[in-house]
PDB file of N, CA, C and O in Angstrom:
ATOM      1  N   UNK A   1     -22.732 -22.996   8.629  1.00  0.00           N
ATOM      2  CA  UNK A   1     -22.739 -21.542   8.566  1.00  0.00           C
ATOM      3  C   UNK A   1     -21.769 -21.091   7.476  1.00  0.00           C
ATOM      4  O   UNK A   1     -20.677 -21.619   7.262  1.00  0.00           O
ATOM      5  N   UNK A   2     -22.313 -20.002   6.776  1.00  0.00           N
ATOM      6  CA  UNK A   2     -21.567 -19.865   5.552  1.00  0.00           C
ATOM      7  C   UNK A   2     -20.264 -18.972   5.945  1.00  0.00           C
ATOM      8  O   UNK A   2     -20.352 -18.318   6.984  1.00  0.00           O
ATOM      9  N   UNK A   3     -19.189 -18.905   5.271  1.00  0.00           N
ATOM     10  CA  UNK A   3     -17.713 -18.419   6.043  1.00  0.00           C
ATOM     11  C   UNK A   3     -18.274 -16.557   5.340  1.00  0.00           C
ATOM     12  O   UNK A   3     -18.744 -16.168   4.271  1.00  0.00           O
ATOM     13  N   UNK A   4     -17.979 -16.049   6.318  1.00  0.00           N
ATOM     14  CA  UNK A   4     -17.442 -14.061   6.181  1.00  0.00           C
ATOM     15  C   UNK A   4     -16.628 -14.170   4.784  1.00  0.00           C
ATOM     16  O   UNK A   4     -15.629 -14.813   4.462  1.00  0.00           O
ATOM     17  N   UNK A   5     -17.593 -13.145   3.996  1.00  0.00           N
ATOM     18  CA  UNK A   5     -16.509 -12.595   2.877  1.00  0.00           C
ATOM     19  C   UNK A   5     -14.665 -12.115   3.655  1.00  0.00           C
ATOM     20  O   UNK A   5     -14.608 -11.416   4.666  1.00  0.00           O
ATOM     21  N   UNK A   6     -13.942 -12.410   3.263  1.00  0.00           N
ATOM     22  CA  UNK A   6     -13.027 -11.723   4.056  1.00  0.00           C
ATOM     23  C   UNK A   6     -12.596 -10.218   3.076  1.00  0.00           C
ATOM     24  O   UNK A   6     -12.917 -10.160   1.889  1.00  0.00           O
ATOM     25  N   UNK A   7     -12.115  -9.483   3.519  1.00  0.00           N
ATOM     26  CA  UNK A   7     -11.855  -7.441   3.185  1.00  0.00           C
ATOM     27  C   UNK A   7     -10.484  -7.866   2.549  1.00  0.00           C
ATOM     28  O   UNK A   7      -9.691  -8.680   3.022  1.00  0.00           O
ATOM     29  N   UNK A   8     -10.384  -7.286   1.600  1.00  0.00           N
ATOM     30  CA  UNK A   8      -8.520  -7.863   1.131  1.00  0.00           C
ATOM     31  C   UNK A   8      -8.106  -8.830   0.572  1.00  0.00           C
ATOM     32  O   UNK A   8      -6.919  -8.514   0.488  1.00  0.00           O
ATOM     33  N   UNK A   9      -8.183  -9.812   0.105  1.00  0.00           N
ATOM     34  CA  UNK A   9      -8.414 -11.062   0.092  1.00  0.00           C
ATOM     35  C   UNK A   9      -6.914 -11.676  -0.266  1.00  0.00           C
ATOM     36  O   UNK A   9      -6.502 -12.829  -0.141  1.00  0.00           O
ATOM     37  N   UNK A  10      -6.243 -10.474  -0.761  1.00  0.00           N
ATOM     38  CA  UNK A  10      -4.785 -10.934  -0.994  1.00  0.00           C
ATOM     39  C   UNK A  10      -4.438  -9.472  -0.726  1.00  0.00           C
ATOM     40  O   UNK A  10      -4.476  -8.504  -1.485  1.00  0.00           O
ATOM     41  N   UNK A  11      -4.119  -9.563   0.447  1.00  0.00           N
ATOM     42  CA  UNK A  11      -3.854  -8.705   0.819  1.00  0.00           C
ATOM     43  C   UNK A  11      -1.978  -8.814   1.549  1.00  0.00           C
ATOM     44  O   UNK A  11      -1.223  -7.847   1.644  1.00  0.00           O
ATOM     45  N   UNK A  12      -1.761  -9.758   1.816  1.00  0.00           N
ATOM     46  CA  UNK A  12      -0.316 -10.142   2.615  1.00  0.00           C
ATOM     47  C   UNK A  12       0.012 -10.847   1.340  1.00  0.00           C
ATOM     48  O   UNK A  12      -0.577 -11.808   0.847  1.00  0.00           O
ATOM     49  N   UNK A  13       1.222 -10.099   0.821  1.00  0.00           N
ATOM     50  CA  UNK A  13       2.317 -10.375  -0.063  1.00  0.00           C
ATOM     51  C   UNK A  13       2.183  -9.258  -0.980  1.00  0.00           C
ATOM     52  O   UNK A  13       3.244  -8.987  -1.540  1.00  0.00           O
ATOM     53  N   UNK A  14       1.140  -8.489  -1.317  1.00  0.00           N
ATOM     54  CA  UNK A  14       1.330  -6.884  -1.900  1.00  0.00           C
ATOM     55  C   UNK A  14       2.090  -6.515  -2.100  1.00  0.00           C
ATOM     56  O   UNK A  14       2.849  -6.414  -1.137  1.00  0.00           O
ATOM     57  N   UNK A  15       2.527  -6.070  -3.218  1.00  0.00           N
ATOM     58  CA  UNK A  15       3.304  -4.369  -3.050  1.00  0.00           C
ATOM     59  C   UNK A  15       3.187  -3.335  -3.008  1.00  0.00           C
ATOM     60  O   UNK A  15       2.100  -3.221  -3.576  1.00  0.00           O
ATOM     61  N   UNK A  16       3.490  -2.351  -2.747  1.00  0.00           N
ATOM     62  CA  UNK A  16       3.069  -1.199  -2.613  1.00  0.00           C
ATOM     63  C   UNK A  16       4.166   0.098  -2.984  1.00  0.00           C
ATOM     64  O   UNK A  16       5.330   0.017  -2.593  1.00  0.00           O
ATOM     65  N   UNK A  17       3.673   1.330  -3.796  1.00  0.00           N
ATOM     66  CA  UNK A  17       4.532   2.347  -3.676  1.00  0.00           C
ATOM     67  C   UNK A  17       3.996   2.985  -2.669  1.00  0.00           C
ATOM     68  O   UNK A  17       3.001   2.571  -2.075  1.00  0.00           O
ATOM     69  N   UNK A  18       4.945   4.635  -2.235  1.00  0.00           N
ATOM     70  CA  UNK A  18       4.076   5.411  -1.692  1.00  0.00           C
ATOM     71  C   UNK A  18       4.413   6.410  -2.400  1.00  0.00           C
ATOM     72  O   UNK A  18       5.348   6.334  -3.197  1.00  0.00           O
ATOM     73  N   UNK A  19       3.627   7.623  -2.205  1.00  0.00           N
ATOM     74  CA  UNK A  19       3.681   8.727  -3.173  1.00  0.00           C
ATOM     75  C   UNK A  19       5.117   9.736  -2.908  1.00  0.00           C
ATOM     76  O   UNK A  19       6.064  10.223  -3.525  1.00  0.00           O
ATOM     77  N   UNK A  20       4.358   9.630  -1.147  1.00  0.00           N
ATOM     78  CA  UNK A  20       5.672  10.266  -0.600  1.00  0.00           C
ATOM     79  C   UNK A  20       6.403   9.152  -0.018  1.00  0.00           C
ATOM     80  O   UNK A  20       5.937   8.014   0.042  1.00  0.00           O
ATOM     81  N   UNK A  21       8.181   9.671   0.644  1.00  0.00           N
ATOM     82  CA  UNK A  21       9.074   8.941   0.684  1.00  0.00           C
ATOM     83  C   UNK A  21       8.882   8.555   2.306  1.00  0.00           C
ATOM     84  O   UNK A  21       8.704   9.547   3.012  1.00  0.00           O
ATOM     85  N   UNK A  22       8.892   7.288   2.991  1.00  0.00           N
ATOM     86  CA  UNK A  22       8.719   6.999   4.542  1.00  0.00           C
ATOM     87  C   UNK A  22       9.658   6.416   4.856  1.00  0.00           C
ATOM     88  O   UNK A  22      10.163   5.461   4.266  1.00  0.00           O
ATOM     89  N   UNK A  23      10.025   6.951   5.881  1.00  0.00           N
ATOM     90  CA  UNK A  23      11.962   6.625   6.758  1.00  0.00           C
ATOM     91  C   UNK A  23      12.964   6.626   5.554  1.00  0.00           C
ATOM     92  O   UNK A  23      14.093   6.154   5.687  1.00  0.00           O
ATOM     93  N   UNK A  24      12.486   7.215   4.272  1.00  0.00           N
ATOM     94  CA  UNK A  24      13.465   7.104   3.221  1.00  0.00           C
ATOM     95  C   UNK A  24      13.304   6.241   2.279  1.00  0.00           C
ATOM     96  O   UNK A  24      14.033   5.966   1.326  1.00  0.00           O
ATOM     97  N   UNK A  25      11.924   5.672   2.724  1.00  0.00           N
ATOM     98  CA  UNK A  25      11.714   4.731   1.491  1.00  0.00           C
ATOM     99  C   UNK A  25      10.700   4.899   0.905  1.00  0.00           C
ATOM    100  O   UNK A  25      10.025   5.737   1.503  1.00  0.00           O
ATOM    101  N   UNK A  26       9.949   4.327  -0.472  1.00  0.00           N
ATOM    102  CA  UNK A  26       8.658   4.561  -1.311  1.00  0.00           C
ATOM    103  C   UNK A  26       8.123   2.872  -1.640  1.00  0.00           C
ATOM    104  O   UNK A  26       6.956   2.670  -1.976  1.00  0.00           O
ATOM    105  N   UNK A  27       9.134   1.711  -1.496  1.00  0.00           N
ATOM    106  CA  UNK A  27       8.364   0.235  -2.046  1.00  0.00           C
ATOM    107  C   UNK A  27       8.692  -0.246  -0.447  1.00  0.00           C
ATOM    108  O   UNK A  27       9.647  -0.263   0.331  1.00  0.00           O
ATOM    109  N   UNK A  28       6.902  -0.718  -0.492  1.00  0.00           N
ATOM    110  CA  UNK A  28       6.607  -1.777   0.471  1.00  0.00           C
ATOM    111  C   UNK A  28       6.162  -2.891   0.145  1.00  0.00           C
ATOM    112  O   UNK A  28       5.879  -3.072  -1.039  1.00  0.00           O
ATOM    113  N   UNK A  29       6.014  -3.748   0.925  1.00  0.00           N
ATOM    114  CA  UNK A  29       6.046  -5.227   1.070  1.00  0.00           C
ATOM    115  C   UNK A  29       4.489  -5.160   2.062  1.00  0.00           C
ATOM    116  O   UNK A  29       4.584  -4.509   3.103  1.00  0.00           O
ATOM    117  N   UNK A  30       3.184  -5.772   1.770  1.00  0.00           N
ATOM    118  CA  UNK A  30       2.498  -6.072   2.874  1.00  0.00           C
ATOM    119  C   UNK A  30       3.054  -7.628   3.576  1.00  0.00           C
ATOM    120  O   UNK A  30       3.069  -8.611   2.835  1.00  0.00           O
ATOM    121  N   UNK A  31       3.365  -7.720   4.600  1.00  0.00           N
ATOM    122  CA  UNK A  31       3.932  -9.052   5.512  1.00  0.00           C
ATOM    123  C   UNK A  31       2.802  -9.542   6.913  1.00  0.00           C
ATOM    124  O   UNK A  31       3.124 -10.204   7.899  1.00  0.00           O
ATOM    125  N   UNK A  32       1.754  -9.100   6.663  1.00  0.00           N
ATOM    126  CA  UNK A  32       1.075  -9.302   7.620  1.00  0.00           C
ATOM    127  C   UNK A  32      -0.430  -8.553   7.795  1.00  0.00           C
ATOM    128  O   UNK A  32      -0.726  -7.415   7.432  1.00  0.00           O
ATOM    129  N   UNK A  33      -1.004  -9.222   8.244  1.00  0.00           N
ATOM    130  CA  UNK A  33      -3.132  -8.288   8.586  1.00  0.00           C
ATOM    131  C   UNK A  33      -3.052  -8.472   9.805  1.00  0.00           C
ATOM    132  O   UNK A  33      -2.314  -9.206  10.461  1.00  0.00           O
ATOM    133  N   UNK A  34      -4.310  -7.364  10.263  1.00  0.00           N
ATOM    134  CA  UNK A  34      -4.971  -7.864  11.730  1.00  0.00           C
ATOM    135  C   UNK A  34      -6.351  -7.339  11.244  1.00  0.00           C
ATOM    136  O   UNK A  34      -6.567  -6.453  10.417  1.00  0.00           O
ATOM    137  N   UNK A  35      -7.280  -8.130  11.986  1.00  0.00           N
ATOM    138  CA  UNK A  35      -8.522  -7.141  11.974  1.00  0.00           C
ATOM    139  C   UNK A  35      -9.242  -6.773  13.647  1.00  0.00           C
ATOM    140  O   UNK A  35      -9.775  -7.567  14.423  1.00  0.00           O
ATOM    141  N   UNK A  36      -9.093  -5.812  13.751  1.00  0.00           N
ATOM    142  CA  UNK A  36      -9.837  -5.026  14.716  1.00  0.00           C
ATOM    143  C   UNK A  36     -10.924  -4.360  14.751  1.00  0.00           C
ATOM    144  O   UNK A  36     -11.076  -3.184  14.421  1.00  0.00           O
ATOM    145  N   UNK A  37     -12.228  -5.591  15.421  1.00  0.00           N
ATOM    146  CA  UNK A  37     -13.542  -4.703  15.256  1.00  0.00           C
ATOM    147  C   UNK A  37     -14.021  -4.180  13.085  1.00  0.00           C
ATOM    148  O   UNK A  37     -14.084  -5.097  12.266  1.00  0.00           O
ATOM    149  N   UNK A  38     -14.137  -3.464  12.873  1.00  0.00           N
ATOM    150  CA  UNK A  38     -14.957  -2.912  11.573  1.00  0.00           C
ATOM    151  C   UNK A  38     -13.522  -2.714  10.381  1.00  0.00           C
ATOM    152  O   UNK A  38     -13.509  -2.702   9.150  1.00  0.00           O
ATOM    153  N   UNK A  39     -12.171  -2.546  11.623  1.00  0.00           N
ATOM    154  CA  UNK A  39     -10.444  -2.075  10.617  1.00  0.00           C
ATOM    155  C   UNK A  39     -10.209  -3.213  10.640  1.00  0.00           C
ATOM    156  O   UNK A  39     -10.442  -4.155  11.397  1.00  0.00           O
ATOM    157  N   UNK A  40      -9.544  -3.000   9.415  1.00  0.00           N
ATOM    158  CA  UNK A  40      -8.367  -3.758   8.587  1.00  0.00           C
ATOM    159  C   UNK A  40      -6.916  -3.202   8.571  1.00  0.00           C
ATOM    160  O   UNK A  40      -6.603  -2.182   7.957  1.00  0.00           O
ATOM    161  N   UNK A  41      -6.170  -3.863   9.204  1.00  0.00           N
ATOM    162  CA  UNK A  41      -4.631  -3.091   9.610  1.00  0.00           C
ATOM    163  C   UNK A  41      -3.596  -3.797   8.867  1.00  0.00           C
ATOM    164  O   UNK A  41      -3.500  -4.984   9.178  1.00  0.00           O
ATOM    165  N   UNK A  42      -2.611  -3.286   7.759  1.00  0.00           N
ATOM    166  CA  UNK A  42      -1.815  -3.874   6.877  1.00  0.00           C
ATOM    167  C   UNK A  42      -0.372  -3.448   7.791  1.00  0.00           C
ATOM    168  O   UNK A  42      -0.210  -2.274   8.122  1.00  0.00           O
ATOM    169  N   UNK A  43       0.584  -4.450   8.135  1.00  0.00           N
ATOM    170  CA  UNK A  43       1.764  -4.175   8.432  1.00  0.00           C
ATOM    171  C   UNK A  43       2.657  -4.251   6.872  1.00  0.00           C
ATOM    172  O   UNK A  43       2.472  -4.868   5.823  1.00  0.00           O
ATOM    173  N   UNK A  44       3.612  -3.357   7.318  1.00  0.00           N
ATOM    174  CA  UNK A  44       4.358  -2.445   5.839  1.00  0.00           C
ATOM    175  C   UNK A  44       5.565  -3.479   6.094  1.00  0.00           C
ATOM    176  O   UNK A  44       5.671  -4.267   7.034  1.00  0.00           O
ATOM    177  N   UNK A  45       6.306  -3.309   5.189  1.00  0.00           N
ATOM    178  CA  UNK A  45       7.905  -3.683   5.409  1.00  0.00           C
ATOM    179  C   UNK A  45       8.457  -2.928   4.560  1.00  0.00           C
ATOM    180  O   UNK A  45       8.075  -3.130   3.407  1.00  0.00           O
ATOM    181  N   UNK A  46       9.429  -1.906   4.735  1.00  0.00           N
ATOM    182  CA  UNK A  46      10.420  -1.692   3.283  1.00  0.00           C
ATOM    183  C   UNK A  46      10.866  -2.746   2.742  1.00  0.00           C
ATOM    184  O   UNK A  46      11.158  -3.762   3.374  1.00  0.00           O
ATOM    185  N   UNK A  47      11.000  -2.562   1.080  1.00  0.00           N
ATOM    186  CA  UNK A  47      11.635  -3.385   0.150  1.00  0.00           C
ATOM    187  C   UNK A  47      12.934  -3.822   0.485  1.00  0.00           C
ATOM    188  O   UNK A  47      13.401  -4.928   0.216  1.00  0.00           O
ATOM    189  N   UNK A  48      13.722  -2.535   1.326  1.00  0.00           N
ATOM    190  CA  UNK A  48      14.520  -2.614   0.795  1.00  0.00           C
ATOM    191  C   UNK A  48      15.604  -2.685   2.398  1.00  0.00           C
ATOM    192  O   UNK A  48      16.731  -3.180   2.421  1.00  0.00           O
ATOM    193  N   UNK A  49      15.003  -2.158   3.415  1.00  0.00           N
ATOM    194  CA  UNK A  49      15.025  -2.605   5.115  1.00  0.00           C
ATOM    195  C   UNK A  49      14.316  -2.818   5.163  1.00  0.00           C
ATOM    196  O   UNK A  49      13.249  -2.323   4.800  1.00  0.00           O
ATOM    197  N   UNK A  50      14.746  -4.140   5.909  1.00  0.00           N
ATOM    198  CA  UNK A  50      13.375  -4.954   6.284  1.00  0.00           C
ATOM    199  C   UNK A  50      13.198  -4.526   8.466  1.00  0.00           C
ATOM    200  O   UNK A  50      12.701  -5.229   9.346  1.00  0.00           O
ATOM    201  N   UNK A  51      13.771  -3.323   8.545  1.00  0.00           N
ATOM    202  CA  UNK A  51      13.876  -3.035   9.777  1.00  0.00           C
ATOM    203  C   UNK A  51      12.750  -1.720  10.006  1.00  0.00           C
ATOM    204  O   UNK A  51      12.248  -1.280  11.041  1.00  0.00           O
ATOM    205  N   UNK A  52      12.580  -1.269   8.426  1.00  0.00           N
ATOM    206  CA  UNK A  52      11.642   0.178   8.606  1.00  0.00           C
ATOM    207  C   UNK A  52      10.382  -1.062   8.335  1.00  0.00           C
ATOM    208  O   UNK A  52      10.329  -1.902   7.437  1.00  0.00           O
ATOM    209  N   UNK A  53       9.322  -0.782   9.599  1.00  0.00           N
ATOM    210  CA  UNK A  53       7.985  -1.324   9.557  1.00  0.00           C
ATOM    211  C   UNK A  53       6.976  -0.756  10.048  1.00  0.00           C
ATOM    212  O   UNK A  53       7.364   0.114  10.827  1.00  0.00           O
ATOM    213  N   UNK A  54       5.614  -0.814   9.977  1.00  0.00           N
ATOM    214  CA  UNK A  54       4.287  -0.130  10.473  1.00  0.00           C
ATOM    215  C   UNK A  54       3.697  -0.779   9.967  1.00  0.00           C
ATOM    216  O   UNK A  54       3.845  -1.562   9.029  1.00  0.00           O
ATOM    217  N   UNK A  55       2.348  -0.254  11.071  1.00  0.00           N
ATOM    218  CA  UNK A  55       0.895  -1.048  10.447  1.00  0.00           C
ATOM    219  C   UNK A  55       0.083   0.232   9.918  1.00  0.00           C
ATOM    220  O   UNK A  55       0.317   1.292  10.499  1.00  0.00           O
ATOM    221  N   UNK A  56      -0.881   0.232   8.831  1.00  0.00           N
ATOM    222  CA  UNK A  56      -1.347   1.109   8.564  1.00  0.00           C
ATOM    223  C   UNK A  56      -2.889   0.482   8.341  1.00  0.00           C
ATOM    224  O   UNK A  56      -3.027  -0.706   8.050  1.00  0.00           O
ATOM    225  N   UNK A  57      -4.189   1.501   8.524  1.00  0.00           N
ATOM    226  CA  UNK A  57      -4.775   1.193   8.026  1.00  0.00           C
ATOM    227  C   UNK A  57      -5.018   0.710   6.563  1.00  0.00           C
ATOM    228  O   UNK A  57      -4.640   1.469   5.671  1.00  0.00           O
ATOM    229  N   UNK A  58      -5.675  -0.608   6.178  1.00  0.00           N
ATOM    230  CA  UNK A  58      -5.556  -0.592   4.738  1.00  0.00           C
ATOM    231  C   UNK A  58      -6.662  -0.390   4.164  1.00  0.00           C
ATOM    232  O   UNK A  58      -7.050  -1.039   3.193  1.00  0.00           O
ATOM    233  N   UNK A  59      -7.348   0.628   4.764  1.00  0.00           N
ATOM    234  CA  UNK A  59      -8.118   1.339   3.191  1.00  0.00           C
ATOM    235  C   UNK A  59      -7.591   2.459   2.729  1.00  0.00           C
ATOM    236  O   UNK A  59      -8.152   3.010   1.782  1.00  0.00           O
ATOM    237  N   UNK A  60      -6.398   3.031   3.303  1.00  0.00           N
ATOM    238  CA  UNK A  60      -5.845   4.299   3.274  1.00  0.00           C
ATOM    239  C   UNK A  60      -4.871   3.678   1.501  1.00  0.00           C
ATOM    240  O   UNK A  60      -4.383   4.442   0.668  1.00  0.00           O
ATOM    241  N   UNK A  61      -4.883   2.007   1.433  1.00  0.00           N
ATOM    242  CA  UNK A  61      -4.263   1.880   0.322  1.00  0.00           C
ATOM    243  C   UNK A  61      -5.000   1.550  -1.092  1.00  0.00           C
ATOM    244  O   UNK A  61      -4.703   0.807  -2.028  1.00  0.00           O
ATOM    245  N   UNK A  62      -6.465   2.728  -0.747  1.00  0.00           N
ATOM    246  CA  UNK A  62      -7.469   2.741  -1.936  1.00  0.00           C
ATOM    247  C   UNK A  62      -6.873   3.892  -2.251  1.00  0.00           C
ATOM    248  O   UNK A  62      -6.513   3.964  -3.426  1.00  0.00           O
ATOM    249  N   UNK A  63      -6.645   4.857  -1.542  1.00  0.00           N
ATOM    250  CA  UNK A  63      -6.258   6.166  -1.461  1.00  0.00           C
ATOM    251  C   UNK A  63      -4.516   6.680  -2.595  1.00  0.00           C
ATOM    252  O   UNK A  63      -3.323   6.799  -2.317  1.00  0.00           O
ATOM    253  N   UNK A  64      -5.449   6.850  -4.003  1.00  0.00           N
ATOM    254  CA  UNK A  64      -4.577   6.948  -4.894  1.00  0.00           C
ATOM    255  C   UNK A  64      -3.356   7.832  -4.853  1.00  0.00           C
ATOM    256  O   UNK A  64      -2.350   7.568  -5.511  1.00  0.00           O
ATOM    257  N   UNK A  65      -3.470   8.969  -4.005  1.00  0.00           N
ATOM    258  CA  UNK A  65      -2.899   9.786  -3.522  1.00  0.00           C
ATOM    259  C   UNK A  65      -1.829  10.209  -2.768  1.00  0.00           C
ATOM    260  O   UNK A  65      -1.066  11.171  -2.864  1.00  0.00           O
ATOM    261  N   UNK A  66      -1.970   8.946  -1.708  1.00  0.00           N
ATOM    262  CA  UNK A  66      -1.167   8.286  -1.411  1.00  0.00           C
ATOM    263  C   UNK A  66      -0.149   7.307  -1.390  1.00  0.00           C
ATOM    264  O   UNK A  66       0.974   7.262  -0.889  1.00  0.00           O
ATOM    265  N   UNK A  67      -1.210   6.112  -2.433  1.00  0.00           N
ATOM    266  CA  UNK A  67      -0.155   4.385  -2.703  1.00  0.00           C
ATOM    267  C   UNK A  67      -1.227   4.490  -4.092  1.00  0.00           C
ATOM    268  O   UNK A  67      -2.331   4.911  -4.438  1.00  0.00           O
ATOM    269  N   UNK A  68       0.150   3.683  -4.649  1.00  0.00           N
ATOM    270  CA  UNK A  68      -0.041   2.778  -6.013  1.00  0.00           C
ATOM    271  C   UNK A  68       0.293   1.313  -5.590  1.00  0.00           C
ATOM    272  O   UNK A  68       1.259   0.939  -4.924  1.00  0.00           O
ATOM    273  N   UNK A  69      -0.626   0.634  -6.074  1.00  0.00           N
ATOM    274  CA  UNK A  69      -0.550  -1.018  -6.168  1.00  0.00           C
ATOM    275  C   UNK A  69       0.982  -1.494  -6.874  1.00  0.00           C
ATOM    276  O   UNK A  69       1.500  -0.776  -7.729  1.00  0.00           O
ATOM    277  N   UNK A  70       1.330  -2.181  -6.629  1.00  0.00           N
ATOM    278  CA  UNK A  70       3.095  -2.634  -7.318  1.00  0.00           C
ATOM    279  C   UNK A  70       3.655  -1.548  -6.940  1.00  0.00           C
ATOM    280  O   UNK A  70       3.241  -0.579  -6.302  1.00  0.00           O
ATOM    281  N   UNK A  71       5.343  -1.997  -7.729  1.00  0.00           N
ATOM    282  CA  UNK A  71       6.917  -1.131  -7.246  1.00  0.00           C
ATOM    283  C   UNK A  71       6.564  -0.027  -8.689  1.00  0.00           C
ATOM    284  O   UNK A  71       6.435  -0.391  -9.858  1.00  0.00           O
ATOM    285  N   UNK A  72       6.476   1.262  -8.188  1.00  0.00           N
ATOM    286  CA  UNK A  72       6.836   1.671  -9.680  1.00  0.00           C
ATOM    287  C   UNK A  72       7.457   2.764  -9.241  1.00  0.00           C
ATOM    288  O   UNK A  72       7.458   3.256  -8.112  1.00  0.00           O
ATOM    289  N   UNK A  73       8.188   3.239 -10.598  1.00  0.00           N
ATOM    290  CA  UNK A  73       9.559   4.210 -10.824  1.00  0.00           C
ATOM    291  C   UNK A  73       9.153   5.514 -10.664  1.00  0.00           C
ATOM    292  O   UNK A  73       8.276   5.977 -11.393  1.00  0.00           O
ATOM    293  N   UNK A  74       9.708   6.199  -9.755  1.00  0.00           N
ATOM    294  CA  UNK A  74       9.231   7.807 -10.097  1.00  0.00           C
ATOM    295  C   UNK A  74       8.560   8.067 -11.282  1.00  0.00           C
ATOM    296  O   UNK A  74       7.566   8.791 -11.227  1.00  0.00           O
ATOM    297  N   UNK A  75       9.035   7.465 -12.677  1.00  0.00           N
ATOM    298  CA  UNK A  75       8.495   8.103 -13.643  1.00  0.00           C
ATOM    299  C   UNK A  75       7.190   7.563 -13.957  1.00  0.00           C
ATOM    300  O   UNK A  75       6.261   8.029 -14.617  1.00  0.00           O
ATOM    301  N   UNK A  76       7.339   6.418 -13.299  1.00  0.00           N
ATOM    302  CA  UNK A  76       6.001   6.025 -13.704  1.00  0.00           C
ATOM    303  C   UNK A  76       4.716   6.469 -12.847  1.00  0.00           C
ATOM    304  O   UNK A  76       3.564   6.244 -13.220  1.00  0.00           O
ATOM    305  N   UNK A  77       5.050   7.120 -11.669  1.00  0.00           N
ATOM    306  CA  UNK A  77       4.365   7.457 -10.633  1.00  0.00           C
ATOM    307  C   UNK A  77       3.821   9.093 -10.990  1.00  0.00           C
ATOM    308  O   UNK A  77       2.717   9.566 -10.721  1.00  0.00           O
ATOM    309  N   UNK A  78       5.340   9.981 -11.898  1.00  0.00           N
ATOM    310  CA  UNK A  78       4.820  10.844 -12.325  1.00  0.00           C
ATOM    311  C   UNK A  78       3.755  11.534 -13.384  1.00  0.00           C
ATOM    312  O   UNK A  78       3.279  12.662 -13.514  1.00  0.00           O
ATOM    313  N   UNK A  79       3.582   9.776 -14.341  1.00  0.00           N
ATOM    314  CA  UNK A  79       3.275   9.410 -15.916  1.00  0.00           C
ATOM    315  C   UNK A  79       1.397   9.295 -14.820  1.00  0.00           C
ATOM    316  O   UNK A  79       0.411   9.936 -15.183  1.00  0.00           O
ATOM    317  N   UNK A  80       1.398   8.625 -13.924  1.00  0.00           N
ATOM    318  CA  UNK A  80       0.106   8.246 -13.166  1.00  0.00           C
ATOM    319  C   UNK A  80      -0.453   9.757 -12.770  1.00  0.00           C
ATOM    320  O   UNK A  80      -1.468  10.041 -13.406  1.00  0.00           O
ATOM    321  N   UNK A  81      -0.129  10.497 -12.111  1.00  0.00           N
ATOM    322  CA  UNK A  81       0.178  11.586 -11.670  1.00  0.00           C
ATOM    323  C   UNK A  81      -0.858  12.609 -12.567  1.00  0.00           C
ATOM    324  O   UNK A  81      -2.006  12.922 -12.253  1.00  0.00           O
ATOM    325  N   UNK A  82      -0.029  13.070 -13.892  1.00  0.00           N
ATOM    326  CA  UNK A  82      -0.616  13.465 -14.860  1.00  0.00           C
ATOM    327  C   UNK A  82      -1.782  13.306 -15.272  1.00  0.00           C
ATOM    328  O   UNK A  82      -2.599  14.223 -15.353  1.00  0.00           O
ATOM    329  N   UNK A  83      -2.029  11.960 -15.624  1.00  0.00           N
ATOM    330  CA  UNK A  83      -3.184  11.533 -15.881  1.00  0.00           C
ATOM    331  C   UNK A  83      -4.439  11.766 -15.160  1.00  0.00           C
ATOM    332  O   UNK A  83      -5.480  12.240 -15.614  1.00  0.00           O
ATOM    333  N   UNK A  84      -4.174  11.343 -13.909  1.00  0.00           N
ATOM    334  CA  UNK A  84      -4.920  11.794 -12.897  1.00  0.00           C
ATOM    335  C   UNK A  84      -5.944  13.511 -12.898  1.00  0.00           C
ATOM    336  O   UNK A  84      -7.121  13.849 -12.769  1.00  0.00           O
ATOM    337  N   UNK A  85      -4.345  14.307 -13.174  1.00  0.00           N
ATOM    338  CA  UNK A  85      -4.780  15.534 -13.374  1.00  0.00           C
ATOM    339  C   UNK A  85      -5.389  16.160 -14.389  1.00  0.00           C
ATOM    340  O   UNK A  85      -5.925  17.267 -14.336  1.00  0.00           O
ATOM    341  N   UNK A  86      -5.299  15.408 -15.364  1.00  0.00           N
ATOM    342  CA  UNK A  86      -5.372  15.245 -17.075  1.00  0.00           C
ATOM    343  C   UNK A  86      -4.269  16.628 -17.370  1.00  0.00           C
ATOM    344  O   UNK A  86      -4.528  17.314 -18.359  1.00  0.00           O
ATOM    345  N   UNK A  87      -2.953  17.046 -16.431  1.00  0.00           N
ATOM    346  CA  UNK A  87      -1.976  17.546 -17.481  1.00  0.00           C
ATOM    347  C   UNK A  87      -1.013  17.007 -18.054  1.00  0.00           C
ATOM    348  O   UNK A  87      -0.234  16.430 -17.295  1.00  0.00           O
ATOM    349  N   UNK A  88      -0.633  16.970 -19.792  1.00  0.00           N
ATOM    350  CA  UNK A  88       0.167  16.296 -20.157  1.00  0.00           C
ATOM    351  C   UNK A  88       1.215  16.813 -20.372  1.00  0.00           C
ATOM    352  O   UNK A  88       2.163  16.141 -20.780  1.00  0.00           O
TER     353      UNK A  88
END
């Protein structure tokens, strides 16, 4: 029997920004999956406490709006931002 595409495929060891700031932080760490039924659930870690954690859905981290793929700098988040909007 042929094996399930798996959703994510590198999905645990990610990084992640967020747009907005959570428990005070913006870089995560993915450290873990589950799958439940049709979801895909990414547990978070801050970069930077490794004590602030959650699971989030992870298609919410297609959601540009929310997360950028890698650590990046306010400015670079604001440089993304723009573009997005096309104001320069």
């Amino acid at each position: 029997m042929a094996k399930k595409k798996q959703k994510f495929p590198y999905l645990v060891g990610s990084k992640w920004t967020a747009q907005q700031k959570i428990d005070g932080w913006r870089h995560f760490l993915v450290v873990n999956r589950k799958n439940q039924g049709k979801w895909l659930f990414a547990e978070m870690v801050a970069a930077c406490d490794p004590n602030i954690r959650f699971w989030l859905n992870a298609t919410l981290l297609k959601d540009r709006s929310q997360w950028q793929a890698g650590w990046q700098s306010l400015k670079d988040i604001a440089e993304l931002n723009e573009l997005a909007t096309g104001e320069f």
